[in-house]
Residue frames as a rotation matrix with the C-alpha (Angstrom) as fourth column:
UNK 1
0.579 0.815 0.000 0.00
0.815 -0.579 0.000 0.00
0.000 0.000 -1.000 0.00
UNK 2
-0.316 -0.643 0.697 1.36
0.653 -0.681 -0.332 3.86
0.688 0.350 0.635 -1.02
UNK 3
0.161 0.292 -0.943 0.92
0.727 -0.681 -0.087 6.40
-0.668 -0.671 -0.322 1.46
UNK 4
0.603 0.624 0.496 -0.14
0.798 -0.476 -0.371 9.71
0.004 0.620 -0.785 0.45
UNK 5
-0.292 -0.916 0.274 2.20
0.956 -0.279 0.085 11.81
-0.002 0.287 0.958 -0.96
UNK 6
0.470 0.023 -0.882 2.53
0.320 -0.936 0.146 15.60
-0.823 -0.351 -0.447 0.37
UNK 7
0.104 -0.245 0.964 3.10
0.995 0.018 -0.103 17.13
0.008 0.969 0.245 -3.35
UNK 8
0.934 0.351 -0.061 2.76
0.355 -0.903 0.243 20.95
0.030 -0.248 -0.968 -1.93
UNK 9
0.342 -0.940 0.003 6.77
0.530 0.195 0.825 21.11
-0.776 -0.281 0.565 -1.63
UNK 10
-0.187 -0.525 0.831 7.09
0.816 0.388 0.428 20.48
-0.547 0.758 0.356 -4.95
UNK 11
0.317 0.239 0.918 5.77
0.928 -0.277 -0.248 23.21
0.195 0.931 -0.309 -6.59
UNK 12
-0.460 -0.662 0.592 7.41
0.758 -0.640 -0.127 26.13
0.463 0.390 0.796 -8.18
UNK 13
-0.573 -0.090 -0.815 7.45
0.365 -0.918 -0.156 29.88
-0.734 -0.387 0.559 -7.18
UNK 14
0.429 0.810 0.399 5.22
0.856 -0.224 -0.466 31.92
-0.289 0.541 -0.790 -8.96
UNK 15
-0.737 -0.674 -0.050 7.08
0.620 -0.703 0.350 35.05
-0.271 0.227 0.936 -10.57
UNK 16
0.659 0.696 -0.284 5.67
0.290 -0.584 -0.758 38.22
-0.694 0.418 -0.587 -11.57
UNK 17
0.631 -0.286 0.721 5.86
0.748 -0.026 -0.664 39.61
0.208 0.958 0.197 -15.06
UNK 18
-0.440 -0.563 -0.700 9.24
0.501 -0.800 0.329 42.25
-0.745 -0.206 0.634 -15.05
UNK 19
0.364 0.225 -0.904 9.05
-0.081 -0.959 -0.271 45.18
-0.928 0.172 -0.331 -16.75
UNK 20
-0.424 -0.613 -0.667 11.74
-0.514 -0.444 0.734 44.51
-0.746 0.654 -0.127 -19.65
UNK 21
-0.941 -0.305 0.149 9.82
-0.146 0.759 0.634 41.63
-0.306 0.575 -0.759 -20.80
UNK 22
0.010 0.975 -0.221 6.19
0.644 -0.175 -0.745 43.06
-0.765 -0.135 -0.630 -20.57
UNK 23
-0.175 -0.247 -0.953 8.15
-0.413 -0.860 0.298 45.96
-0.894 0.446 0.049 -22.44
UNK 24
-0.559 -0.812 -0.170 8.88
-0.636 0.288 0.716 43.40
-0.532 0.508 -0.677 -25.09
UNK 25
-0.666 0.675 0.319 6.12
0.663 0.731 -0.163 41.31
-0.343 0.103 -0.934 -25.59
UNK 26
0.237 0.585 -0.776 3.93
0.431 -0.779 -0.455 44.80
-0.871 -0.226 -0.437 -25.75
UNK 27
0.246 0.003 -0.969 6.08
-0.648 -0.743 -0.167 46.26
-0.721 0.669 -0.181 -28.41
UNK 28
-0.832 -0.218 -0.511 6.48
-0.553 0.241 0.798 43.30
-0.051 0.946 -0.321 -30.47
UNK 29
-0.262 0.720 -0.643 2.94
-0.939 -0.037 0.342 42.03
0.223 0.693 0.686 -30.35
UNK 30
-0.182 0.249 -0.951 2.84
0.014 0.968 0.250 38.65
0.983 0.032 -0.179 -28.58
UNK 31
-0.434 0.469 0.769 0.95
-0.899 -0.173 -0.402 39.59
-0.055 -0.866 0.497 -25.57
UNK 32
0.185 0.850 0.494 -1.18
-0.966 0.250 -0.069 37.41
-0.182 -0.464 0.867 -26.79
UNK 33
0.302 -0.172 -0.938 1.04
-0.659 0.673 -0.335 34.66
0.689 0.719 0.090 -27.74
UNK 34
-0.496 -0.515 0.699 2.07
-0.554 -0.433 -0.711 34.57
0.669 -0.740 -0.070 -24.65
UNK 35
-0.462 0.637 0.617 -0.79
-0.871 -0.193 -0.452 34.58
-0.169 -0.746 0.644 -22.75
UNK 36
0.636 0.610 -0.473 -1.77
-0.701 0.712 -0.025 31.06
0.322 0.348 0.881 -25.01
UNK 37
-0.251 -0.730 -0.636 0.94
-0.197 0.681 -0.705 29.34
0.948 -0.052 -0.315 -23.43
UNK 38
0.625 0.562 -0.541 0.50
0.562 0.156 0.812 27.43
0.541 -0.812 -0.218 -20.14
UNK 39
0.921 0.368 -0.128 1.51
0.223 -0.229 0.948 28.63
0.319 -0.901 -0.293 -16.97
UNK 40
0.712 -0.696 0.094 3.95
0.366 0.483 0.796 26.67
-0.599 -0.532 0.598 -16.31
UNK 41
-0.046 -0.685 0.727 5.76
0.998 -0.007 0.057 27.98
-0.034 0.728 0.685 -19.22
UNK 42
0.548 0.316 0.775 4.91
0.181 -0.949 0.259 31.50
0.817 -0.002 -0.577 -18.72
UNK 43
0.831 -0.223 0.509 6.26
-0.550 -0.464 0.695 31.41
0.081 -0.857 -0.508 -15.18
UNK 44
0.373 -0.923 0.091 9.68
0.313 0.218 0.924 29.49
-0.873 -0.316 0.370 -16.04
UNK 45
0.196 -0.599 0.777 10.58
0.712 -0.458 -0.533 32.20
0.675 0.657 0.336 -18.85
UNK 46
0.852 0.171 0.495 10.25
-0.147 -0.830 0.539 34.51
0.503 -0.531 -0.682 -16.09
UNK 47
0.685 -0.601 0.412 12.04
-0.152 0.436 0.887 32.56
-0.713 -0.670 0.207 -13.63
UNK 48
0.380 -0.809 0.448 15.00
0.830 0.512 0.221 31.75
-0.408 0.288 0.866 -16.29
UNK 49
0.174 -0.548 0.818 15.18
0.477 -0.680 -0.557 35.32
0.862 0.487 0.143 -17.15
UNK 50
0.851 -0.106 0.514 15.24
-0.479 -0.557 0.678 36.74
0.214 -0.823 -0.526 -13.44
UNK 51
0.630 -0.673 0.387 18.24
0.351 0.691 0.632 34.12
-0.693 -0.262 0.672 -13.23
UNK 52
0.565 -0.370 0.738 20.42
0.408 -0.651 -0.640 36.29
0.717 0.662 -0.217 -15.56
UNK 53
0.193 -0.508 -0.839 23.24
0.752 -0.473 0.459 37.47
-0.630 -0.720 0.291 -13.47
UNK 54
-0.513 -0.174 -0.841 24.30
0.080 -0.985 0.155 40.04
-0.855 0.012 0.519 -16.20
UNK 55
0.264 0.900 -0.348 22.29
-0.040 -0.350 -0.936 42.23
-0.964 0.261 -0.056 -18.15
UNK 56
-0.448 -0.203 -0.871 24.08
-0.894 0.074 0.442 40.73
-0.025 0.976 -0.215 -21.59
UNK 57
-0.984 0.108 0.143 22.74
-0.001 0.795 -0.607 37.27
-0.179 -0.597 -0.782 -20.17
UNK 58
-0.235 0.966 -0.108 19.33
0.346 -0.020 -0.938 38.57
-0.908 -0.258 -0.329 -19.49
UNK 59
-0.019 0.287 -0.958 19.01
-0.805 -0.573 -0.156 40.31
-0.593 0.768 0.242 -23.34
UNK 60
-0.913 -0.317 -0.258 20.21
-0.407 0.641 0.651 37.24
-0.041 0.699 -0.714 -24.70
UNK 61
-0.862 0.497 0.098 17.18
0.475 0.861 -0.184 35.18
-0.176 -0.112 -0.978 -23.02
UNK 62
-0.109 0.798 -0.593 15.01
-0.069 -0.602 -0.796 37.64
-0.992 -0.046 0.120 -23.47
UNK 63
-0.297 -0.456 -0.839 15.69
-0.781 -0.390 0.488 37.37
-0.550 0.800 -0.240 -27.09
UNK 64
-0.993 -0.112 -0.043 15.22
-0.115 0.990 0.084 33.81
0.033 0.088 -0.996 -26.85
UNK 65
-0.367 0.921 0.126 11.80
0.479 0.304 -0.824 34.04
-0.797 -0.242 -0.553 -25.38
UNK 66
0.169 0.682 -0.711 10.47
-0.414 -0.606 -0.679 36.98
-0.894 0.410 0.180 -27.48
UNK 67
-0.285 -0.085 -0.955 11.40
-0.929 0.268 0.253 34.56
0.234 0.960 -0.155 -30.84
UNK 68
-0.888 0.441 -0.133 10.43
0.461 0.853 -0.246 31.15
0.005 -0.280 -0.960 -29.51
UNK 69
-0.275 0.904 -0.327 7.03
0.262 -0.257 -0.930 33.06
-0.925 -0.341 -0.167 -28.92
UNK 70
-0.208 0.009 -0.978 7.21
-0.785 -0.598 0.161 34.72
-0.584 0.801 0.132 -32.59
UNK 71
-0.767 -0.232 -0.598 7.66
-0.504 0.794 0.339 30.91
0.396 0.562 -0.726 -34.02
UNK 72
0.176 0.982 -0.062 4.98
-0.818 0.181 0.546 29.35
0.548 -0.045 0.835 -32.03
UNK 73
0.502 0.209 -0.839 6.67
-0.480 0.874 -0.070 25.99
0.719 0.438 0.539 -32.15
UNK 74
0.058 -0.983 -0.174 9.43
0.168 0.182 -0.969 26.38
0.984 0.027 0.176 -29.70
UNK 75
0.933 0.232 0.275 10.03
-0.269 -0.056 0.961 26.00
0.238 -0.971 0.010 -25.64
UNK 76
0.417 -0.829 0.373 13.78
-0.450 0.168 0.877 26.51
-0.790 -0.533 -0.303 -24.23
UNK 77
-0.161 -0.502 -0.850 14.63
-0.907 -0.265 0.328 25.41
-0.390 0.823 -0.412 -27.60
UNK 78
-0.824 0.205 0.528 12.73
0.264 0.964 0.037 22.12
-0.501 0.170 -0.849 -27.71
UNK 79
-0.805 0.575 0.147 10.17
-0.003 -0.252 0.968 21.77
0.593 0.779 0.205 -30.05
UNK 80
-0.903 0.430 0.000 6.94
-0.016 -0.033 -0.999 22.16
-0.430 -0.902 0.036 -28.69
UNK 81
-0.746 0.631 0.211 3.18
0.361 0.116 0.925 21.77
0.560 0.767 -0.315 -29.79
UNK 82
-0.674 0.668 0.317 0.04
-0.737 -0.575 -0.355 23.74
-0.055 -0.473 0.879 -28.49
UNK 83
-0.946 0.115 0.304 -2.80
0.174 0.969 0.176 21.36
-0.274 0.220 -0.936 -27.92
C-alpha cells in the first residue's frame, strides 16, 4: 500500500511579469502569444530570465523568449506543440 504523498513542496514559485519583458512582448505584439501558453511555461521564462546574473545574459534570453514566442513551435529550444 502507497501512502499519500505531500506534493505541496514540490511546486514552483510563482514570478511576476518584469518590466523589460512586458516591455517586449507589448512592443512586439505577442501579448497574446504569450498569454496562449500554459503557466507553467509562462512562469519558467520569467524565472529563467530573473536568473540572468548580467544584463548581456538577461538580453540574450530575453531574445530567446520573445522569438520562440514569434515561431509558435518552440520551448527553451525544444520543439513544442500547443494542444
Amino acid at each position: 500500500m502507497m501512502s499519500e504523498q505531500d506534493w505541496s513542496r514540490l511546486s514552483r514559485p510563482r514570478y511576476a511579469m518584469p518590466e523589460d519583458l512586458a516591455k517586449a512582448l507589448k512592443s512586439h505584439q505577442l501579448s497574446q502569444a504569450y498569454q496562449a501558453r500554459p503557466p507553467y511555461q509562462q512562469n519558467d521564462y520569467i524565472g529563467w530570465l530573473n536568473r540572468a546574473k548580467r544584463p548581456e545574459t538577461r538580453q540574450k534570453r530575453l531574445d530567446q523568449i520573445v522569438d520562440e514566442l514569434r515561431r509558435g513551435d518552440v520551448y527553451m529550444n525544444m520543439k513544442w506543440q500547443a494542444k
